[in-house]
C-alpha angles and dihedrals in degrees: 000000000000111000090244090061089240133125121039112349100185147002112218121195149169092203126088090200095058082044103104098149108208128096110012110044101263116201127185121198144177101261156326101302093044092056097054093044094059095041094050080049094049104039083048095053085052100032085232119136126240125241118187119198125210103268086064094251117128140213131195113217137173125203 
């Protein structure tokens, strides 16, 4: 994570095979509304904002 807190915060995923762990935080998880639970938690605890992409993956990200 950047020092300022800034960038992308975290990768969510339900596959395994976009899973790549590192620098950011990657999390998998079991399915869709998992994913979204963790990532609105985690984009709250940071005040960052959430894109999903279409495969359905999400990053959180702060400006």
């Amino acid at each position: 994570m950047n020092k300022d807190n800034h960038g992308i915060l975290a990768y969510v995923t339900t596959d395994r095979s976009r899973y790549l762990g590192g620098q950011p935080l990657a999390l998998l998880v079991r399915d869709d509304a998992e994913m979204l639970e963790l990532a609105t938690t985690v984009a709250k605890a940071f005040g960052a904002d959430i894109v999903q992409f279409q495969s359905g993956d999400c990053i959180v990200i702060k400006k």
